[in-house]
C-alpha positions in Angstrom: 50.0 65.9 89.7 46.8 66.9 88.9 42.8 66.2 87.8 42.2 66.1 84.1 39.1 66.5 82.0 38.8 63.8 79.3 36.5 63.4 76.4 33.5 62.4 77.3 33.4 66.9 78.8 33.7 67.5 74.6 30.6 69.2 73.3 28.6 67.5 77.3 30.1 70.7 79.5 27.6 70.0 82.2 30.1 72.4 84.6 28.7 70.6 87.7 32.8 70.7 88.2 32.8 74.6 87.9 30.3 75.3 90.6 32.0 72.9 93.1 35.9 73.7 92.6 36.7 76.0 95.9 40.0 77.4 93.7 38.0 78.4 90.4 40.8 76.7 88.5 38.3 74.8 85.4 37.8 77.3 82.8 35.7 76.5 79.6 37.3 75.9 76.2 35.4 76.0 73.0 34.7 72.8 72.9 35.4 71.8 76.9 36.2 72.4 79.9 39.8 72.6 81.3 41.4 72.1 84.9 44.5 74.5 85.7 47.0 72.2 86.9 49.3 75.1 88.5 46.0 76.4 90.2 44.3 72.9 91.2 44.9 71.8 95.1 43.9 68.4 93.8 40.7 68.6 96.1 38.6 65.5 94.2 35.5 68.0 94.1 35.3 67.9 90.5 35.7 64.3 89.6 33.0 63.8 92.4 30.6 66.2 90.8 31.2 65.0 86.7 28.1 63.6 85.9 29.6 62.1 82.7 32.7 60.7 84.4 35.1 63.1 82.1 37.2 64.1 85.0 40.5 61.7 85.8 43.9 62.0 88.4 46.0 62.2 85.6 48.1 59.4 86.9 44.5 57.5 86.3 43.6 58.7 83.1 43.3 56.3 80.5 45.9 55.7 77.8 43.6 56.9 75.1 42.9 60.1 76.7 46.4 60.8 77.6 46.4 63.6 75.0 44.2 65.5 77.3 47.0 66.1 79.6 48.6 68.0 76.7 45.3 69.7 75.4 44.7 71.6 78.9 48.7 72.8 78.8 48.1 74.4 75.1 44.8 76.0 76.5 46.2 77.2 79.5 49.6 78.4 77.7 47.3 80.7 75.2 45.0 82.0 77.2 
């Protein structure tokens, strides 16, 4: 499993998690930020560092922000 970056990222992107992930697996989106779940060694640093609280284990995440899980596969598969 992996981190996930939920709603409250959209149109915030503070990318406090950026500058503290040692495996430069968050990229930006157009509208947020996105975690690399084939690249992320599930280190916590990013959900530590979130100063809006956007960042969830996926096994964590809400059930309406589940759809996030989805939205950072579809970025990552068209990039």
């Amino acid at each position: 499993m992996t981190y996930v970056i939920a709603s409250a990222c959209i149109d915030e992107k503070a990318a406090d998690c950026v500058d503290v992930c040692p495996v430069d697996c968050i990229a930006e989106g157009p509208d947020q930020y996105y975690i690399d779940a084939d690249t992320c060694i599930e280190c916590g640093a990013c959900e530590a560092a979130c100063p809006v609280g956007a960042v969830f284990w996926d096994e964590e995440l809400p059930e309406e922000e589940k759809g996030f899980i989805v939205k950072a596969e579809e970025f990552y598969k068209n990039r």
